[in-house]
C-alpha angles and dihedrals in degrees: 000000000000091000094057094118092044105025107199131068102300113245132207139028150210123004133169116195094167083073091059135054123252097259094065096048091071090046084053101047081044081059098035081064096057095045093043101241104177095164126038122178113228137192092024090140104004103107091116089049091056106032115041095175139005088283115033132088122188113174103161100118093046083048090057099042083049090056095038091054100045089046090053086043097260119149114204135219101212117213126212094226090218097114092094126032126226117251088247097063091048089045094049099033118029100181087084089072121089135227121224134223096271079054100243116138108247107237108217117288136095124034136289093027099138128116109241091216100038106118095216102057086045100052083045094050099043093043077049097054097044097045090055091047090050092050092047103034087108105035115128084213101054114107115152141008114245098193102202123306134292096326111222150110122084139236141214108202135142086257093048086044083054090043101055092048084061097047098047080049086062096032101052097006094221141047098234084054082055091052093052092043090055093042079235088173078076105093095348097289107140117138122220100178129041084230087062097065109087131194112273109242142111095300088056128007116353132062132167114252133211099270079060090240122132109266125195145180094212123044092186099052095056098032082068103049097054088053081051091051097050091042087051102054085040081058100057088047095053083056094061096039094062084040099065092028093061087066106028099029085167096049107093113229127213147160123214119248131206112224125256080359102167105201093068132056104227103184078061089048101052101059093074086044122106088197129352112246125181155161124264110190104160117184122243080259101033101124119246089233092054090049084054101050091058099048078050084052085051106053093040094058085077098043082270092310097157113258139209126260096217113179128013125152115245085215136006127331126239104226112055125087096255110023102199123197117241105256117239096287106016094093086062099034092063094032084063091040089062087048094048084054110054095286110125090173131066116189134157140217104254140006097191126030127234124249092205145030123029102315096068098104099043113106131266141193081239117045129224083256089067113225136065106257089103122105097244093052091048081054092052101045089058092048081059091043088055104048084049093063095044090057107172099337099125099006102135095005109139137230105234111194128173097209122073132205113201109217116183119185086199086049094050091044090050083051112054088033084061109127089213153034118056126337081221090076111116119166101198092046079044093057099032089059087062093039087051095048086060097035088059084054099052097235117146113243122190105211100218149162130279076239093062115125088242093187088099090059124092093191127027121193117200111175111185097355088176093161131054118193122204111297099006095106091045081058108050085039086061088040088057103037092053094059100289123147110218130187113197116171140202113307098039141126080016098123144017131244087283094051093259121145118251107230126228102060136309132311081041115198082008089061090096095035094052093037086223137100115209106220094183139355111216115200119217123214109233093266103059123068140168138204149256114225119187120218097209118024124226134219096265103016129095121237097238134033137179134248145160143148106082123016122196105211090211140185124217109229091178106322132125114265098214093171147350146215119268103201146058121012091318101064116140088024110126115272103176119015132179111215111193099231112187113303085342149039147245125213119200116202096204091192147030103265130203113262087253094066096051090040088061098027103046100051089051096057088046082057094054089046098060083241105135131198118250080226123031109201101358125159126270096246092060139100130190130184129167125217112187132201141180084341097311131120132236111190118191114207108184124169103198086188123088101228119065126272135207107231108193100212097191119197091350117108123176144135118266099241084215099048107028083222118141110244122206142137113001114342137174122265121192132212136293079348124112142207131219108196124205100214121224104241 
């Protein structure tokens, strides 16, 4: 339990006292008291402030905000700081400062614009981080360890060419191991010599194109460099990690992440991670079920071990095109939403809001205005009221689901470096139309690895899985065999784990498993489509769907043709097929189909598969989720809509941990409100 030294949700969030002058700290902590602030993160910008010049330190204000804030019973997350470098550093010593994909050296300004492999910035960040560690070790206040800021952004310097050398000799151990990985006999490109390889970007082989999506020669080659750059910035954080841990071993020690964020590999990540922390910052018309699924990411990054939210905003954002403020209730609805799936922490970006630079307009627990006499902070002040009141209750408790999602961040950079066959491919949208289909009906997914011991799962769903690493396939095959239901869809099984095609026909190593072999894929424009036609209707399901995109022009090689296009020259070929594999079976969704097929389809396999919904019936507007500790049920009620809606409960009875109100039967629900339910035994 993260929460052991403060047992309740955490509340609170940024703050950043060293922007401010002394007089207004005691206003904030006055504040801090009426919202019910308990935890506040510190030192997440502040290098310049503590460190002037290359040798001196100077850490008095962040001394007395430490003492302030444990006097008035606030717990800090203390921040590294090393998430932006001084101008000095970038002044004394450039090779802190990237270069970015058109090869031209950064000059100091923004954020994140530190190289990864540059040695200076290293030594600085880790001397930063233990002496911190050494200052604090002992500090009632101190929590948890925030090791610098939203890692990401890549670079392309000398250090980072040399770098990379280093990292394909580890990786593959040869040069001639290198040439067969990246397929070099393509277009004369076989090294001889480490010193030959040269970084993938727009000097060599990489370019925008005018889909704005990122375009390549070589698929190996840059394939490779986004698993180094995100080895690289893991690496920085590992030295910090060991850093702060040598001093403080019992402190856990975080970063915050940022959702589906494609430049770094999490499930890598997460494994040097004492507990996974990260950023939710939904759009006004970001759907529910998207923001689920990546607290869902989230959770299943640690095998469901509960997670921070680390950073929301109580109100609108600053850099998006149309920054809408949160309506009365949504603050708390999706607050509530983060705790229902895995989150025992809800914390917010920021506390106090700038008065300068871009941040200035994104929300803040205290407005520019300065007390607390504002609607958002009234908001505010009942969320802390409430979490109060729930105290432990489901601190630690666990979302069990029975249906797993594989997300792979090699698989989704394979993808979308693709040089065919459609620019419309995009993994995440690809995965988030499976995961919705469930979310409306209210079944519990785990969004998990392609390493995931799936044997607990009555359902995977493995949509594109273009890539198949060692062993994956193996692994789904035994799934399946003892009694296992897998759904894998079009463009997958087609390369290996360096982007080369599997011969023998597509979907490679999953050819047994899904009983097919794919002769051709079509791609659609966005203006064709085609259609899925059942053979045999069921109860529930239409006889026809759309569908479009992509089009896998399959064989049956004993599976089960369950249904087939109607359209083109392909008409009558199968389109979605079901193969008995062992004690279990494997579907294979040949097409991209519309979101009304998945929405019928989906809920009936789970059927079949004894999986039930947490809701039968519900509303559109309404979540559910279920956290479950020492045999008691937490049961998460949320209507997302603003009118009230009726939830039918069935057979579930409990008491509404912020009401105190019996729940039983069918109750009103009103909305933009929830419910946690306390579930009778």
């Amino acid at each position: 339990m993260i929460n052991s030294k403060k047992a309740k949700i955490w509340y609170g969030g940024d703050y950043n006292p060293d922007q401010w002058e002394k007089p207004v700290w005691d206003e904030d902590l006055r504040m801090f008291k009426l919202a019910g602030i308990d935890v506040a993160t510190l030192n997440v910008f502040a290098w310049a402030r503590n460190q002037p010049d290359e040798d001196t330190y100077e850490f008095g204000w962040l001394d007395e905000m430490m003492d302030k804030l444990h006097a008035d019973g606030v717990g800090v997350c203390l921040a590294t700081s090393t998430a932006a470098h001084p101008a000095w550093m970038a002044k004394k010593y450039p090779d802190v400062l990237r270069v970015d994909f058109d090869g031209r050296k950064r000059k100091f300004g923004g954020r994140h614009n530190s190289c990864p492999n540059s040695p200076s910035y290293r030594k600085y960040a880790v001397r930063m981080a233990e002496k911190l560690a050494d200052r604090y070790k002992d500090h009632p206040a101190l929590l948890v360890w925030h090791i610098s800021n939203e890692y990401g952004g890549y670079c392309y310097c000398d250090h980072c060419e040399e770098a990379f050398r280093d990292w394909l000799r580890d990786r593959y151990g040869s040069i001639e191991a290198v040439n067969r990985a990246w397929n070099t006999g393509f277009w004369g490109h076989t090294f001889y010599e480490w010193d030959e390889i040269v970084l993938p970007s727009r000097l060599s082989e990489e370019w925008i194109s005018t889909s704005g999506r990122l375009s390549t020669n070589f698929q190996g080659i840059s394939l490779d460099y986004c698993r180094f750059q995100s080895d690289s910035m893991l690496e920085c954080y590992k030295l910090e990690y060991e850093a702060v841990k040598k001093h403080t071993p019992d402190i856990p020690v975080t970063t915050n992440l940022m959702g589906a964020f494609k430049d770094l590999d999490y499930h890598k990540w997460a494994k040097h991670l004492d507990v996974v922390s990260w950023d939710n910052y939904p759009s006004f018309d970001t759907p529910h079920s998207y923001t689920a699924m990546m607290h869902d990411l989230m959770r299943g990054l640690k095998d469901g071990q509960p997670f921070m939210l680390m950073e929301q905003t109580p109100s609108q954002q600053n850099w998006q095109p149309y920054n809408s403020l949160k309506r009365p209730g949504v603050m708390r609805l999706w607050s509530y939403q983060a705790v229902a799936r895995g989150a025992d922490t809800v914390l917010f970006f920021q506390l106090r809001r700038s008065i300068g630079a871009c941040e200035k307009y994104h929300g803040a627990v205290i407005e520019h205005v300065g007390h607390e006499h504002t609607r958002v902070f009234r908001e505010c002040a009942e969320l802390g009221k409430e979490l109060f009141g729930l105290g432990d209750a489901v601190l630690d408790a666990r979302v069990k689901s029975k249906v797993a999602l594989l997300f792979d961040w090699d698989n989704w950079w394979a993808v979308e470096l693709s040089s065919g066959p459609t620019v419309a491919l995009k993994y995440v949208n690809e995965l988030h139309k499976y995961y919705d289909a469930l979310y409306r009906a209210n079944i519990a997914v785990d969004v998990v690895s392609v390493e995931t011991d799936l044997s607990g799962y009555d359902l995977v769903i493995a949509p594109v899985l273009y890539m198949l690493k060692p062993g994956v396939a193996k692994r789904l095959e035994s799934y399946v065999e003892a009694g296992g239901a897998l759904v894998s869809t079009y463009f997958s099984g087609i390369v290996n784990e360096s982007d080369l095609v599997t011969l023998g026909g597509y979907p490679g190593e999953l050819r047994k498993l899904l009983g097919i072999w794919a002769e051709e894929i079509d791609a659609l424009l966005p203006t064709q489509s085609n259609r899925i036609v059942l053979k045999s209707p069921q109860e529930g399901l239409q006889t026809a769907y759309g569908c479009g995109m992509l089009c896998d022009l399959i064989h049956s090689e004993g599976a089960e043709v369950v249904a087939e296009y109607g359209e083109d020259f392909y008409r009558g070929m199968p389109a979605l097929t079901v193969n008995r594999f062992g004690k279990g079976e494997a579907w294979y969704v040949a097409t991209s189909p519309d979101d009304a097929f998945l929405q019928d389809w989906l809920p009936k396999l789970c059927e079949a598969r004894g999986v039930e919904p947490l809701l039968a019936g519900a509303a559109a507007g309404i979540e559910t989720s279920l956290r479950e500790k020492d045999g008691t049920g937490y049961l998460f009620v949320l209507n997302h809509d603003a009118e009230t809606a009726s939830v039918a409960l069935g057979a579930r009875t409990g008491v509404d941990m912020l009401t105190g109100r019996r729940i039983s039967g069918s109750a009103e629900l009103p909305g933009r409100d929830l419910w946690i339910i306390k579930l009778d035994q």
